[in-house]
C-alpha positions as CSV (number, residue, x, y, z in Angstrom):
1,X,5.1,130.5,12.1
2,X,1.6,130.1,13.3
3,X,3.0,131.4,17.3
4,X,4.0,134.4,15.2
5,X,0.5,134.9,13.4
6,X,-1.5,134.1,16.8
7,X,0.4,137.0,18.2
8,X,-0.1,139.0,15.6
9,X,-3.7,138.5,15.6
10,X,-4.2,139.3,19.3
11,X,-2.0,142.4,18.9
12,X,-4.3,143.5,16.9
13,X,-7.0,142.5,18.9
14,X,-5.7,144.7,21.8
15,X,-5.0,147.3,19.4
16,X,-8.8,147.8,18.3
17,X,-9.9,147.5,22.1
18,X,-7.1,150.3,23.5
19,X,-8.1,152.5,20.5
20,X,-11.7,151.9,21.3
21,X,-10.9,153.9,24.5
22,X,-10.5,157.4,23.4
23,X,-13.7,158.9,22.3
24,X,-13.7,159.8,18.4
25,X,-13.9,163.5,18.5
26,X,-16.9,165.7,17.1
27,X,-16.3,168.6,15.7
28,X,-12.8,169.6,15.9
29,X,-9.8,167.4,14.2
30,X,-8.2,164.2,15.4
31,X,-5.3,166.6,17.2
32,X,-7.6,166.5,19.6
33,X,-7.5,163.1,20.8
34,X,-3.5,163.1,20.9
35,X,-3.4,163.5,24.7
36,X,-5.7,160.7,24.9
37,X,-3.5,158.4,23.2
38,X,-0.7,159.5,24.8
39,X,-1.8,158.6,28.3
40,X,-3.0,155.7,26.8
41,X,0.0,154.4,25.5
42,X,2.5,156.1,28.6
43,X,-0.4,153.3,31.0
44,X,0.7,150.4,28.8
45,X,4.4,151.4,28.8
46,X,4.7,151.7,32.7
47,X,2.4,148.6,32.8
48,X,5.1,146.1,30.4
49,X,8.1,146.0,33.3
50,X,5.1,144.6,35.5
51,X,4.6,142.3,33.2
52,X,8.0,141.1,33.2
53,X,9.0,141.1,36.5
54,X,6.1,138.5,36.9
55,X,6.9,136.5,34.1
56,X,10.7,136.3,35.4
57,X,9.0,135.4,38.9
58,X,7.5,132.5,37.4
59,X,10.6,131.1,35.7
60,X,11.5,128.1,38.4
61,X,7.5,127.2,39.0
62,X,7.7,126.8,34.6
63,X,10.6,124.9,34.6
64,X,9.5,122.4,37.6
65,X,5.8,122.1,35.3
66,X,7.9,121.0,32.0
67,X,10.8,118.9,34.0
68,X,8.4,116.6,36.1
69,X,6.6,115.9,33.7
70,X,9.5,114.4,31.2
71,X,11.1,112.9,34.5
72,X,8.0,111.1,35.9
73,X,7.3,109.3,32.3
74,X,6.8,105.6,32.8
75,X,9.3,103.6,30.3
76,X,6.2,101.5,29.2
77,X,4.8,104.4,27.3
78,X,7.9,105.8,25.7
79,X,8.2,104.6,22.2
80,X,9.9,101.5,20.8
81,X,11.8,102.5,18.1
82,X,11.7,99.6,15.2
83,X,14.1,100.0,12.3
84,X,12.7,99.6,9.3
85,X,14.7,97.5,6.1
């Protein structure tokens, strides 16, 4: 629950910042600022496949991070496990 509300929080984060981009407009109506927005949003769109391509690429250096380090634990520091009556 709390990976769901940390990315939920920086979503909105982003959100403010990327909205922050298009100038408010001054004297006409907020149609105005729909192309903006548009290209905005079409930048971020052609930007997520990036995104993962490079997060696929990284797949087998990930999984050799999380398998050598539960392969090269010493049995000393692994846990006894007691039962208790």
């Amino acid at each position: 629950m709390s990976s769901w509300m940390l990315v939920t929080g920086l979503a909105s984060l982003f959100a403010g910042d990327f909205s922050g981009m298009i100038p408010e407009p001054t004297g006409t109506t907020a149609v105005a600022t729909n192309a903006g927005y548009a290209k905005l949003f079409a930048d971020v769109d052609f930007s997520c496949p990036e995104v993962g391509i490079a997060l696929v690429v990284l797949i087998p250096y990930l999984r050799k991070l999380i398998t050598d380090k539960a392969e090269t634990l010493p049995a000393e520091t692994l846990a006894t496990v007691v039962p208790v009556a």
